[in-house]
Structure formats: C-alpha cells, structure tokens
C-alpha positions in Angstrom: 74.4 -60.1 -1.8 75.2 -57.0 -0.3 72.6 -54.3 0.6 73.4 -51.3 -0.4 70.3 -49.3 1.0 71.1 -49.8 4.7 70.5 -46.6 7.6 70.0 -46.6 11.4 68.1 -44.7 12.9 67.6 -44.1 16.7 64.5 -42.3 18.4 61.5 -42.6 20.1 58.5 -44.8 19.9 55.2 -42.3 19.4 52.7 -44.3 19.6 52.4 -48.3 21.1 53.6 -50.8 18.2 50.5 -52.0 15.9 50.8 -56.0 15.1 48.2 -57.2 12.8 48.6 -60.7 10.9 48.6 -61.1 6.5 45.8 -63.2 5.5 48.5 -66.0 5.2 49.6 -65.9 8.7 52.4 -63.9 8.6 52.5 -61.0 11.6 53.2 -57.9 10.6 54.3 -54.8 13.3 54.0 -50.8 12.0 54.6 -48.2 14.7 56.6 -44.8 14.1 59.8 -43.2 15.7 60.6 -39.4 16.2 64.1 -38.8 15.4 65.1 -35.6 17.8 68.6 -33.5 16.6 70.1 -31.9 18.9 72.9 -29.1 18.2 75.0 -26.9 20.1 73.2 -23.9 21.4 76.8 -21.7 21.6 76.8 -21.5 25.3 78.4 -24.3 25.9 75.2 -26.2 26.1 72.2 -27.7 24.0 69.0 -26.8 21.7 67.0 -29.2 20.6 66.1 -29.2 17.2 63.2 -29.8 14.6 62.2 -33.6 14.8 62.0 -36.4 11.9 59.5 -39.1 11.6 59.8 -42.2 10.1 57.5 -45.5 9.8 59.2 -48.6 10.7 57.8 -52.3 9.8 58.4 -55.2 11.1 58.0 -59.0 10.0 57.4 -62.1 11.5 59.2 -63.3 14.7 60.5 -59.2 15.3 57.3 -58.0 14.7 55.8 -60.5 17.5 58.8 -59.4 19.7 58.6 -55.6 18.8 54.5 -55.8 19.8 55.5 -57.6 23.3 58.2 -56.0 24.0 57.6 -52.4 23.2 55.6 -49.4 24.0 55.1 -45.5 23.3 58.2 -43.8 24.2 60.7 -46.2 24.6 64.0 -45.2 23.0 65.0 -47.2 20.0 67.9 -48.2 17.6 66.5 -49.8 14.3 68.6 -51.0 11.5 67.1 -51.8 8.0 66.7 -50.7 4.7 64.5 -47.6 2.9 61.3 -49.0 1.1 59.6 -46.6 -1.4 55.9 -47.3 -1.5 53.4 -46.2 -3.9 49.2 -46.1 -4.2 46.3 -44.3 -5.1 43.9 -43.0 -1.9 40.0 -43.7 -2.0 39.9 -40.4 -3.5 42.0 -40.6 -6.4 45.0 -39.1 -4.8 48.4 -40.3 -5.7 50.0 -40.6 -2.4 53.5 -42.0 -1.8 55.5 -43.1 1.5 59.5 -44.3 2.4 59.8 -46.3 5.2 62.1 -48.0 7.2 62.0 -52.1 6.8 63.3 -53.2 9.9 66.3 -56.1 9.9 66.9 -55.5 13.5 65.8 -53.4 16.4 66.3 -52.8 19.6 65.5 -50.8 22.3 68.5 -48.1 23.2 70.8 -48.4 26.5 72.1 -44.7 26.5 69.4 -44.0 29.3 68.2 -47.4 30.4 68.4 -50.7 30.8 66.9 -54.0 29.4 66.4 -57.5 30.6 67.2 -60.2 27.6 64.6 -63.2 27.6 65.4 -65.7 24.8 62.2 -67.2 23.5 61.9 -70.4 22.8 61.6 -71.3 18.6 59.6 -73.6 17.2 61.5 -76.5 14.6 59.9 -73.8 12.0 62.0 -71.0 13.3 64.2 -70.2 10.7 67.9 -71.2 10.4 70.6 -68.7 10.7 71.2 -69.0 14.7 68.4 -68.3 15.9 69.0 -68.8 19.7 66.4 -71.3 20.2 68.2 -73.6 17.6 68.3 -77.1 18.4 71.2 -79.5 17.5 71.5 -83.2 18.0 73.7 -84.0 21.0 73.8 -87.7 21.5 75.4 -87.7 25.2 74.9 -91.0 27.2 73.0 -92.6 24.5 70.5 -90.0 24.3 69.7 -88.5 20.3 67.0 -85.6 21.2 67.4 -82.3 20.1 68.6 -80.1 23.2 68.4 -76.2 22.7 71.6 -74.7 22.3 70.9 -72.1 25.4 70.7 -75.5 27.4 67.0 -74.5 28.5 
C-alpha cells in the first residue's frame, strides 16, 4: 500500500531523546528537532531564518536505538509520516498536535561522521532484513542458524 503522507525532515535534536515503555512492553522514544532555514542574505552570503519545531516518535527497536544512540544537538534526518492527534487537557482545553511518526532516522553526515554497529536481533526481531537475520546454512553438516553479518 503506498503511503501517501510521507516528509523528511532534517534538524537538530533539542533536548536528549525520552524512551519510556507501553504497559505492554512496547518502547516508545519522543524527543523534538528544530528545523533551521537558511536564505540568501543578498551579499553573496547567509541569514538564518525563523526555526520550525516538530515532535518526532519513535517505536520499538528505533526507539531503543534512537535513546542509545542519540543526544541533544545532534543533527538529524528523519523520514516518516504526519500524525494528527487530538485530546482534551486536565482543564477542559481542547488541545491538538501533528507530529512526525518516525519510519527511519538517522543522524546527518553533512558535518560529521558516524560509526555503524549492527545489533544483534533476537529470533523475535521482525522479518523484512533486519541485519541480525538468521538463515539456515547447513555447511559441513552443520544446520544452526548463522547470522547473516557472519558475527
């Protein structure tokens, strides 16, 4: 099915990422990005411009990544889709939000660098190539599952 309510957006972190768990188990990771423009000042240089913030969530295995991984002020690229929420404060107050449900993120390598670790995945971890996939590979009469990263 394709997803027709898809944006990326890149910025930086403003606070450390926030990982809690859902009383099923299920980790959750909420931390917010400031989204700086940056336009042409007429001299040949740069202005910077007002900045936009946005809430990002994450789920389960990128949400336990996100909450290691990353921390106030690292610069971002996070791909997902636009979630309208709706509730009623303490007070009474109709209050609503849109933010960013996060498919994939990563931290940006316009200014930096980063050091790939694969973690390891669980026979839970879902299917879809996950890179701590196992597959049978019967070699010398052996029939245990081998990760496909050969670690």
């Amino acid at each position: 099915m394709a997803n027709d309510n898809q944006v990326t957006v890149v910025g930086n972190l403003t606070d450390d990422p926030e990982l809690r768990y859902t009383p099923n188990g299920a980790a959750v990771c909420k931390f917010r990005i400031a989204v700086n423009r940056r336009m042409p000042d007429g001299a040949g240089g740069w202005k910077d411009g007002e900045a936009s913030y946005f809430s990002v969530n994450c789920w389960r295995s990128l949400a336990e990544n996100v909450a290691e991984t990353l921390t106030r002020g690292t610069r971002v690229v996070v791909s997902g889709r636009l979630q309208y929420r709706a509730w009623e404060s303490q007070d009474g107050e109709k209050r609503s939000a849109v933010e960013i449900e996060a498919d994939e993120l990563g931290p940006s390598l316009r200014w930096a660098t980063a050091k790939i670790e694969r973690n390891p995945r669980s026979s839970s971890a879902g299917s879809g190539g996950d890179w701590g996939e196992k597959v049978a590979a019967p070699v010398g009469g052996m029939s245990e599952e081998t990760p496909l990263d050969g670690g």
